[in-house]
C-alpha positions as CSV (number, residue, x, y, z in Angstrom):
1,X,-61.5,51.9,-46.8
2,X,-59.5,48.8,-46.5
3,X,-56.8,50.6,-48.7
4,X,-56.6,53.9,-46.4
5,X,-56.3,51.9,-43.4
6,X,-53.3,50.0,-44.5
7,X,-51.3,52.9,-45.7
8,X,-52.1,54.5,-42.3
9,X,-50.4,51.4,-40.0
10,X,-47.7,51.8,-43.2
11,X,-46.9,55.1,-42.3
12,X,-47.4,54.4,-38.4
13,X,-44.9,51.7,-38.5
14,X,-42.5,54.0,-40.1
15,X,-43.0,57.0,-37.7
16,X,-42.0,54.7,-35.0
17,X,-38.8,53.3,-36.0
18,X,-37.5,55.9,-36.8
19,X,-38.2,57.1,-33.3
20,X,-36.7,54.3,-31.9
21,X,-33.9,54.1,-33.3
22,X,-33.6,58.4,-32.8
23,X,-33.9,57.2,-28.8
24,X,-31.5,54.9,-28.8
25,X,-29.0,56.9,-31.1
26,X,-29.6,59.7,-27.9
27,X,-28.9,57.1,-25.3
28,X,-25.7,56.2,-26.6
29,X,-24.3,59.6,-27.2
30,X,-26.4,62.2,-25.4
31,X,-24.4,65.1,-27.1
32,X,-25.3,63.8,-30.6
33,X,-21.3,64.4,-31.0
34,X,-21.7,60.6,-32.7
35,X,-24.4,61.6,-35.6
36,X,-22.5,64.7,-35.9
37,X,-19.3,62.9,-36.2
38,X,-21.3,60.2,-39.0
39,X,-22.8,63.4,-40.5
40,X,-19.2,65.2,-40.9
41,X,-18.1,61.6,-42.2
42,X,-20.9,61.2,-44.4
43,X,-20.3,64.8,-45.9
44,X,-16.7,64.3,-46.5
45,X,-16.1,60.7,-47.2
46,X,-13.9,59.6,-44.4
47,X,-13.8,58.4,-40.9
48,X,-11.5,59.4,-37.6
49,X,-10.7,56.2,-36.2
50,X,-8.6,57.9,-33.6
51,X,-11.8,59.7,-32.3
52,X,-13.5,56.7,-32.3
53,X,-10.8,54.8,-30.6
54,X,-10.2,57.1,-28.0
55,X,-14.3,57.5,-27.7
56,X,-14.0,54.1,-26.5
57,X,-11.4,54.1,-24.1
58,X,-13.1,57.0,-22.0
59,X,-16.4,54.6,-22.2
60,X,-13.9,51.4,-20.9
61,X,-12.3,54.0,-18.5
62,X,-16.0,55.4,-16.7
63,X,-17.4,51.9,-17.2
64,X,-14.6,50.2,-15.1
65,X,-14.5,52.6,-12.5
66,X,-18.1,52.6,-12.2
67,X,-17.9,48.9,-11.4
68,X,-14.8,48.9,-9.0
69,X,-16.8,51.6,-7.0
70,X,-19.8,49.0,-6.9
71,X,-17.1,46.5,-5.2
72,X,-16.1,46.4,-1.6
73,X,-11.9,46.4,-2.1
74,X,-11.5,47.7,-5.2
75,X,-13.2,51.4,-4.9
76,X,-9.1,52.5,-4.5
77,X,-8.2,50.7,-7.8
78,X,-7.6,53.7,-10.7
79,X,-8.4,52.9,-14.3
80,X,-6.3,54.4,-17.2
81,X,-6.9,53.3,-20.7
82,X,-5.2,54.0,-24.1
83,X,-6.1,52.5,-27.3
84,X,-7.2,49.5,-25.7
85,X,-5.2,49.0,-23.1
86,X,-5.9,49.3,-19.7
87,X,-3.6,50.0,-17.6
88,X,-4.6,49.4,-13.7
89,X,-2.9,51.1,-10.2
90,X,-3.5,51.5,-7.0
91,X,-4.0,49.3,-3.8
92,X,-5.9,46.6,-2.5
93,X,-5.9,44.3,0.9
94,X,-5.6,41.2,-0.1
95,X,-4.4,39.1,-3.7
96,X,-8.0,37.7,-4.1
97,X,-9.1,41.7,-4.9
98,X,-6.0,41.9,-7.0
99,X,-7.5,38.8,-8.8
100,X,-10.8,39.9,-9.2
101,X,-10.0,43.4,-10.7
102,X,-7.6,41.8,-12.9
103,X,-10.6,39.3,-14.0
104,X,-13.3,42.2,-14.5
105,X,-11.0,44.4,-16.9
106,X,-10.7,41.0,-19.0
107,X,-14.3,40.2,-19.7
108,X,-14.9,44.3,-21.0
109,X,-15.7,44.2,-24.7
110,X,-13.0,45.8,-26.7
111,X,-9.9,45.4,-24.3
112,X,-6.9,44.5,-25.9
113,X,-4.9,44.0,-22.9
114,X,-4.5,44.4,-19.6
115,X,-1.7,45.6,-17.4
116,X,-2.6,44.9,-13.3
117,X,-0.2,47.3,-11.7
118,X,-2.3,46.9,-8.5
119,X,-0.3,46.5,-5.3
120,X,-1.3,45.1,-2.1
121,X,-1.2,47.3,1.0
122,X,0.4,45.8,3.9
123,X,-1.6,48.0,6.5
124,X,-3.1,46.4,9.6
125,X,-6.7,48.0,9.0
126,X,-7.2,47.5,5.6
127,X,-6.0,43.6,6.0
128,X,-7.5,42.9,9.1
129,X,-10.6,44.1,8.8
130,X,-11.8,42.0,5.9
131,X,-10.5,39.1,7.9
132,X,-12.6,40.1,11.2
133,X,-15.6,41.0,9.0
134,X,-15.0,37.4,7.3
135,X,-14.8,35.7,10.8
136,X,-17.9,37.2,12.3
137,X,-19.6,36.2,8.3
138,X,-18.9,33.1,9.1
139,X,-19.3,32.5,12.7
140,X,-23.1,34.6,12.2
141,X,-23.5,31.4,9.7
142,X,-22.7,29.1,11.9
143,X,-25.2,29.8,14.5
144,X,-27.8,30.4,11.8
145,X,-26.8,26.6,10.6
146,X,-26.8,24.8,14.1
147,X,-30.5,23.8,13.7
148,X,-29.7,22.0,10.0
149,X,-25.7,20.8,11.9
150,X,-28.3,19.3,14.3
151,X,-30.6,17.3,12.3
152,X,-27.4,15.8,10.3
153,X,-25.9,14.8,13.3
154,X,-28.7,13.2,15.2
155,X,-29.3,11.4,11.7
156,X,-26.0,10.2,11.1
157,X,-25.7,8.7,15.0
158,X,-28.9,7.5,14.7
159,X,-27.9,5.6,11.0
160,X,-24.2,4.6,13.0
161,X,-26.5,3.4,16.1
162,X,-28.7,0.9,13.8
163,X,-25.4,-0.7,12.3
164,X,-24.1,-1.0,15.3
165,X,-27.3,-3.1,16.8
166,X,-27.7,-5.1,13.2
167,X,-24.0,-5.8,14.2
168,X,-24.4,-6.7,17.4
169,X,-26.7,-9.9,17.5
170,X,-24.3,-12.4,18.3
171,X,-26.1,-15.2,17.8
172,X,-27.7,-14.4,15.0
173,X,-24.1,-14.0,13.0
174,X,-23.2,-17.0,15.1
175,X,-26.1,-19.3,13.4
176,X,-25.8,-17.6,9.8
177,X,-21.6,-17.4,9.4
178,X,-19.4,-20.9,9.5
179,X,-17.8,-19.9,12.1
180,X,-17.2,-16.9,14.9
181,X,-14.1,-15.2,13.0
182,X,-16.0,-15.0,9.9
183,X,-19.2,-14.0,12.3
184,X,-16.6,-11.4,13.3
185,X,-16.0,-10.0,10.1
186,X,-19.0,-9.4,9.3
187,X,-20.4,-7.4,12.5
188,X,-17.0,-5.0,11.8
189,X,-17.8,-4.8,8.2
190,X,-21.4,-4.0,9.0
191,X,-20.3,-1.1,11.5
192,X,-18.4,0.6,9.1
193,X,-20.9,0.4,6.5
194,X,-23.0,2.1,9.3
195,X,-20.7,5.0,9.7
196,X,-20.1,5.9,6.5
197,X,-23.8,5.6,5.3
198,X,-24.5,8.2,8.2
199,X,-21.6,10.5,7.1
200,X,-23.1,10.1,3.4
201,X,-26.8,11.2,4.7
202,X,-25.3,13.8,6.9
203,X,-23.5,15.4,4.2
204,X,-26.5,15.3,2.0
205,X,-28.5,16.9,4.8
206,X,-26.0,19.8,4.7
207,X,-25.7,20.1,1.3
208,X,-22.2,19.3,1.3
209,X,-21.9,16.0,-1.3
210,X,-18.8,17.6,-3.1
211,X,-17.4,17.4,0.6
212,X,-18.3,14.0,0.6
213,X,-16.4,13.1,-2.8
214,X,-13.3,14.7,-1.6
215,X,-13.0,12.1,1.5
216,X,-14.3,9.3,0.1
217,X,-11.5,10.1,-2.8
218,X,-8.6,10.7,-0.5
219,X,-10.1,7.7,1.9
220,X,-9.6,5.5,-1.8
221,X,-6.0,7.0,-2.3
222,X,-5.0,6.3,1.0
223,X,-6.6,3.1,0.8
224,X,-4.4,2.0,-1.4
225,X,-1.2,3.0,-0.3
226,X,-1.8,1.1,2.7
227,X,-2.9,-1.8,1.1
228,X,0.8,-1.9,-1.0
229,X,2.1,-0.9,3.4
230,X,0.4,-4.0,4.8
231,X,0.1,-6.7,1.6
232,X,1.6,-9.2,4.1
233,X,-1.1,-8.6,6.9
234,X,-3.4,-8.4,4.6
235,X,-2.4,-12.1,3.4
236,X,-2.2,-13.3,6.6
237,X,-5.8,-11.9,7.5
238,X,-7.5,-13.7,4.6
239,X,-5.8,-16.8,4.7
240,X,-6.9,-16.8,8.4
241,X,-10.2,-16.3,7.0
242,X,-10.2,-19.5,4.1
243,X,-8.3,-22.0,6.4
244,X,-11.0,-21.5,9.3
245,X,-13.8,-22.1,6.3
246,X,-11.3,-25.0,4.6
247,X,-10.7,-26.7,8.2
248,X,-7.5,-28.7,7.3
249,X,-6.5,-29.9,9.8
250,X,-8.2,-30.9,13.9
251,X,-6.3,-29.8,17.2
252,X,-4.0,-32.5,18.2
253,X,-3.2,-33.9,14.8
254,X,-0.1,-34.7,14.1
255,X,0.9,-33.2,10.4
256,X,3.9,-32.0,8.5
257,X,3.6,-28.5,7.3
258,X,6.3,-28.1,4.4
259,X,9.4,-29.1,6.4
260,X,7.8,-28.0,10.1
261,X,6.6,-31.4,11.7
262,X,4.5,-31.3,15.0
263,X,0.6,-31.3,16.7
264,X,-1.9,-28.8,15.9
265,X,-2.6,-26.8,19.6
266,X,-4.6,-24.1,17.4
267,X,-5.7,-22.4,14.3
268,X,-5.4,-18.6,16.1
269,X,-6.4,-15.8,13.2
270,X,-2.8,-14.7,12.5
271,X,-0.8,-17.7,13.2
272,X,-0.9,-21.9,13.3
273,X,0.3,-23.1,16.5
274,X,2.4,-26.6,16.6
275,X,4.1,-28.6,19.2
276,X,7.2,-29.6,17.8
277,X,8.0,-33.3,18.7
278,X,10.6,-32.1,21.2
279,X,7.8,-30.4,22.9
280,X,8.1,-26.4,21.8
281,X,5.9,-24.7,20.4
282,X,5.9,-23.0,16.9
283,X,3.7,-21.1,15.3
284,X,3.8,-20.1,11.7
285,X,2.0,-17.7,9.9
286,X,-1.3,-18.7,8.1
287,X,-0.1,-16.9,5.2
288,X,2.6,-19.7,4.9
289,X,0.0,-22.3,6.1
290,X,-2.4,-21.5,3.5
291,X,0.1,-21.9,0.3
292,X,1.9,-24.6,2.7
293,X,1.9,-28.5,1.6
294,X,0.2,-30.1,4.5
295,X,0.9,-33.8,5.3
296,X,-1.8,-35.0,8.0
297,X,-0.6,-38.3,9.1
298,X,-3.8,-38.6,12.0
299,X,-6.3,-39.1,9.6
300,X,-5.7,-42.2,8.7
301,X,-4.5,-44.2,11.4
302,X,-2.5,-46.9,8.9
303,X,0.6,-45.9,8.1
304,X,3.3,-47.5,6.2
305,X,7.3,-48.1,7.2
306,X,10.4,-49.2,5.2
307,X,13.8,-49.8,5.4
308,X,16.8,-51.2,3.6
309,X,19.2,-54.2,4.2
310,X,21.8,-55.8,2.2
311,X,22.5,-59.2,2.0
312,X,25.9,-60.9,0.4
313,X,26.3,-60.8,-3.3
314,X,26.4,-64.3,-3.4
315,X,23.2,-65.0,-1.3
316,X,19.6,-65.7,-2.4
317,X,18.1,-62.7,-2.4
318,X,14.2,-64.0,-2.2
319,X,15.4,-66.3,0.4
320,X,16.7,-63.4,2.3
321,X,13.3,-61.3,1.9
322,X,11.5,-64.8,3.0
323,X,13.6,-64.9,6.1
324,X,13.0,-60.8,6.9
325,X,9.2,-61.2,6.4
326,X,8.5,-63.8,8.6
327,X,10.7,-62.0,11.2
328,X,8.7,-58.5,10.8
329,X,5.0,-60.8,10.0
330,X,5.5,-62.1,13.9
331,X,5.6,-59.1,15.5
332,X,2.3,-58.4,17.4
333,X,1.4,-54.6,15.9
334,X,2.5,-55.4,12.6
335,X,-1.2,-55.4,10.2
336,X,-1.8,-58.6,8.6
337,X,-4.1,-56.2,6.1
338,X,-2.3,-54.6,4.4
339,X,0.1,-57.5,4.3
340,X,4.1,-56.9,4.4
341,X,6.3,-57.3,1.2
342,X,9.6,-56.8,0.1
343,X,11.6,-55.9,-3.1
344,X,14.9,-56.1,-4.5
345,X,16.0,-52.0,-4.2
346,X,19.3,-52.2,-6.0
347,X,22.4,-54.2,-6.7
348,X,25.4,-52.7,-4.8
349,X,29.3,-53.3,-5.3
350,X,29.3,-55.7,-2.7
351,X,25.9,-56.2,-1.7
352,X,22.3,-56.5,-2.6
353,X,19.8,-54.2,-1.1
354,X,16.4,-55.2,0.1
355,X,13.7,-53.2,0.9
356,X,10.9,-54.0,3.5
357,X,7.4,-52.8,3.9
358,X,5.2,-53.2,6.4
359,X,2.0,-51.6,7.9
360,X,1.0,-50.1,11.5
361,X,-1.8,-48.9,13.6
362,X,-0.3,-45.4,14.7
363,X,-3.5,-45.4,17.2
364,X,-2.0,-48.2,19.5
365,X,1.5,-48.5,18.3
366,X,4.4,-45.8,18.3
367,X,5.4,-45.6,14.2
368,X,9.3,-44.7,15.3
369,X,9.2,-47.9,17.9
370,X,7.6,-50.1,15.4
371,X,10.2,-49.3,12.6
372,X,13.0,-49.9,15.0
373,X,11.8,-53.2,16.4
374,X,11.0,-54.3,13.0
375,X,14.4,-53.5,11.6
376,X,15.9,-55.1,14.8
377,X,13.7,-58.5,14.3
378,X,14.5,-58.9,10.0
379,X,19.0,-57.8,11.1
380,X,18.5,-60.6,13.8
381,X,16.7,-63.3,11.5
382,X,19.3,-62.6,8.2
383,X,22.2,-63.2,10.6
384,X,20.6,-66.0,12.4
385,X,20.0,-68.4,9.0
386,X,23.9,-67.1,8.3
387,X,23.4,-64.7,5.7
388,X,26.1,-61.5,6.3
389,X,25.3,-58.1,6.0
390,X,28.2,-56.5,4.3
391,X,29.8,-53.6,4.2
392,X,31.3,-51.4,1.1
393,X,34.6,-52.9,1.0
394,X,38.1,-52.2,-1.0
395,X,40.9,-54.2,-1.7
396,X,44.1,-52.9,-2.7
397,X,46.4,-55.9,-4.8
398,X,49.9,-55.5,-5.2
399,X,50.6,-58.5,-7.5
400,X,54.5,-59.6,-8.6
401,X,55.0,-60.6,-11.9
402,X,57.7,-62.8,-11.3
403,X,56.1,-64.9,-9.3
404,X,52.6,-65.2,-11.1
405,X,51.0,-68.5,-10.6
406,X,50.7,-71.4,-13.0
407,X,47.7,-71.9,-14.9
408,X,45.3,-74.0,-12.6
409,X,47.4,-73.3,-9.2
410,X,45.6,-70.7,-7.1
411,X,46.6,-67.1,-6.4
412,X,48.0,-66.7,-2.9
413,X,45.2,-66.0,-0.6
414,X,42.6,-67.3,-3.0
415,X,40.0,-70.6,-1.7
416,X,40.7,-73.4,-4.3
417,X,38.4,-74.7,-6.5
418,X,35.2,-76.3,-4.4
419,X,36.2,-74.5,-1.2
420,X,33.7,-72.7,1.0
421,X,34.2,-69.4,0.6
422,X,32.5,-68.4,3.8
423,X,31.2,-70.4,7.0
424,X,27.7,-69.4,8.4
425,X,27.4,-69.1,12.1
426,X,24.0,-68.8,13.2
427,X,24.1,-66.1,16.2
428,X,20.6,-66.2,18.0
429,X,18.6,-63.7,18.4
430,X,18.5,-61.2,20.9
431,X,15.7,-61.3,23.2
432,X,13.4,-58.3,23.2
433,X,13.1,-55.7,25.6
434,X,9.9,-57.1,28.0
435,X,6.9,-54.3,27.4
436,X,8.7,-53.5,24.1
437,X,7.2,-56.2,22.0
438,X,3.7,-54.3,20.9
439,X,6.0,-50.7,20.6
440,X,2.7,-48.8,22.5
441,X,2.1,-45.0,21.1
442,X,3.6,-42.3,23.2
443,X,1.3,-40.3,24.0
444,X,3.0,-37.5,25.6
445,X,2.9,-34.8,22.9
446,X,-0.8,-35.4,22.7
447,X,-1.2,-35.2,26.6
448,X,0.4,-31.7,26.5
449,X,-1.6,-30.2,23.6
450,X,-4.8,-31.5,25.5
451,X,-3.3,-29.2,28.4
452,X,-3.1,-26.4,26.1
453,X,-6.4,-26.3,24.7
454,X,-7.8,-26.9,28.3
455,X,-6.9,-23.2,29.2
456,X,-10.6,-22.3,27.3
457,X,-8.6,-19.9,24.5
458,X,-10.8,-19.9,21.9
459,X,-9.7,-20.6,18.5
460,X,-10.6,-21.1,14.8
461,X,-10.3,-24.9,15.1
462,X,-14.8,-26.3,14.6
463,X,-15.2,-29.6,15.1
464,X,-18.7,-29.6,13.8
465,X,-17.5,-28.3,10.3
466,X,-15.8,-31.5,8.1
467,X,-12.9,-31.4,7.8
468,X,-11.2,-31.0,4.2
């Protein structure tokens, strides 16, 4: 039994692939011109590739056309094909159908090539009415989208709104930044962070992220061709932003920026505003101010003077710096700590230069005053005890040999031997100007900054930070 009823699913099995593949031989060519054709080729031997070739082509021709008539646009394109090639005519409305029919005759199986002689037609109806039907499309979308255009909307204001309130508590960024620019900086940067994580969620809500990619590319691209625009602002802005964290310098001081010399008025977040000594004001940029060397002569209130004299070849030079010191040592704002002193610079042609040091209080006396009254008191003391302070001087000699001297007789014009070669006349000194002898500090520039910064401007200048 077992035997029987394999041989019967044998012979079942058999029966019905044959079948099938009889069925599908019918649905490929109902005629049965195909096995007719294989049978006549069995039989003799051979095969008639032309009447297979141009079989195919009528199956590419109907199986195009079928499709074009299937497409809105392209039911007026004709399809001719010979040994492969298909050859395309006809009109269309627009270059996009053109395109497409082009496209479709590519992906058929067994094309070899493909010529699109497909024109457009320049006819009002046939090109506007795709356009029309396009518009109404899309404005039919539209209004079926205003609900979802809604929700991203409300949830990209309301994102927007929330950076906006982080940004604005005042004190808060007051209390946690160093100061209000950088307090500033912060609400802005906040804000825009705001907006652009609202954008981002309502993009998402619309489905519309490659959208988002696009801008925030482009945004990146123009960002940086700005930034190569502006480089200098930019400078400017952040070196605004590191000298109101580095402090450098308090309103009113008087400092030396580079070669510019004047008092701070204020640290502004472009510029650093100075009055000159003369009393104008100048304001350079804290680009230059940042990078700037910055010579601060206010915070410490001792500062040091000097000046040259020269004294006779032929004098005593430490008697002459003895003489000058106790002349500057008895003026009233010259600092007993640090103590005065005085060096031999150089030895000149026809002189030999001191130089003097000594040390003021630039709170109570005026540093230019003191330096003139000092130079003043050690000129009048040199010349008092009869020491000259010469000049560069040159002597031309015309000398006649016939009437050269004898050995030991003196030249004409010449002091003999254990002459005095120069008398000293003591010339007093001249008294000092009354009011003048403690040089006070002018205060004048200061007075007129204090004005300035009375107006209430606010600036980057915070006198609670130290100072560096």
């Amino acid at each position: 039994m077992p035997l029987r009823l394999m041989l019967l699913g044998l012979f079942a099995s058999l029966w019905l692939t044959g079948a099938a593949g009889l069925s599908a031989q019918t649905l490929t060519d109902p005629t049965g011109s195909a096995a007719a054709e294989e049978a006549d080729a069995g039989s003799s031997g051979t095969i008639d590739i032309a009447a297979l070739t141009e079989q195919s082509d009528r199956a590419t021709q109907a199986g195009l056309q079928r499709i074009f008539a299937q497409i809105d646009g392209l039911a007026g394109v004709e399809v001719a094909v010979q040994s492969g090639v298909v050859r395309l005519s006809g009109s269309v409305a627009n270059q996009a159908d053109r395109e497409q029919a082009l496209a479709i005759a590519e992906r058929i199986g067994g094309v070899v090539t493909v010529e699109n002689g497909i024109e457009r037609s320049l006819e009002v109806d046939s090109n506007l009415s795709p356009a029309l039907s396009s518009l109404s499309e899309d404005f039919r979308g539209l209004i079926k989208s205003l609900p979802l255009l809604g929700v991203a909307v409300l949830a990209a204001l309301l994102v927007a709104a929330v950076g906006y309130l982080v940004a604005g508590q005042r004190r808060f960024w007051a209390w946690a930044t160093p100061n209000g620019f950088l307090a500033e900086l912060v609400a802005g940067a906040i804000r825009v962070v705001g907006i652009i994580a609202g954008l981002v969620i309502a993009l998402q809500i619309l489905d519309a992220t490659a959208l988002l990619g696009l801008v925030l590319g482009s945004a990146g691209i123009i960002g940086i061709g700005l930034g190569f625009a502006v480089r200098d602002t930019v400078d400017n802005y952040v070196s605004s932003l590191m000298l109101s964290l580095r402090q450098p310098f308090r309103a009113n001081d008087h400092v030396i920026i580079d070669t510019l010399e004047g008092h701070v008025i204020r640290l502004t977040s472009r510029a650093t505003v100075l009055m000159t000594m003369d009393g104008n004001h100048l304001r350079i940029p804290n680009s230059t101010v940042f990078k700037a060397n910055i010579l601060n002569f206010t915070r410490n209130p001792q500062r040091r003077f000097e000046f040259d004299l020269g004294v006779d070849s032929a004098d005593d030079p430490l008697a002459a710096m003895q003489v000058g010191l106790a002349a500057i040592r008895s003026l009233p704002f010259v600092l007993d700590d640090p103590r005065s002193h005085a060096i031999i610079q150089a030895v000149g042609d026809s002189s030999i230069v001191l130089r003097f040091f000594a040390w003021v209080d630039q709170e109570a006396t005026d540093f230019m005053k003191g330096r003139s009254l000092a130079i003043q008191a050690a000129k009048s003391a040199l010349e008092s005890e009869g020491y000259e302070l010469p000049e560069p001087i040159y002597r031309i000699r015309v000398e006649d040999f016939a009437r050269l001297p004898k050995p030991g007789e003196a030249k004409p014009g010449e002091a003999k031997s254990g002459e005095a070669k120069r008398v000293a006349v003591a010339k007093p000194a001249p008294a000092m100007p009354a009011g003048d002898e403690h040089a006070p500090r002018d205060r004048t520039i200061e007075q007129l900054v204090s004005e300035e910064r009375g107006t209430g401007e606010k600036d980057l200048l915070d006198t609670r930070r130290p100072i560096e």
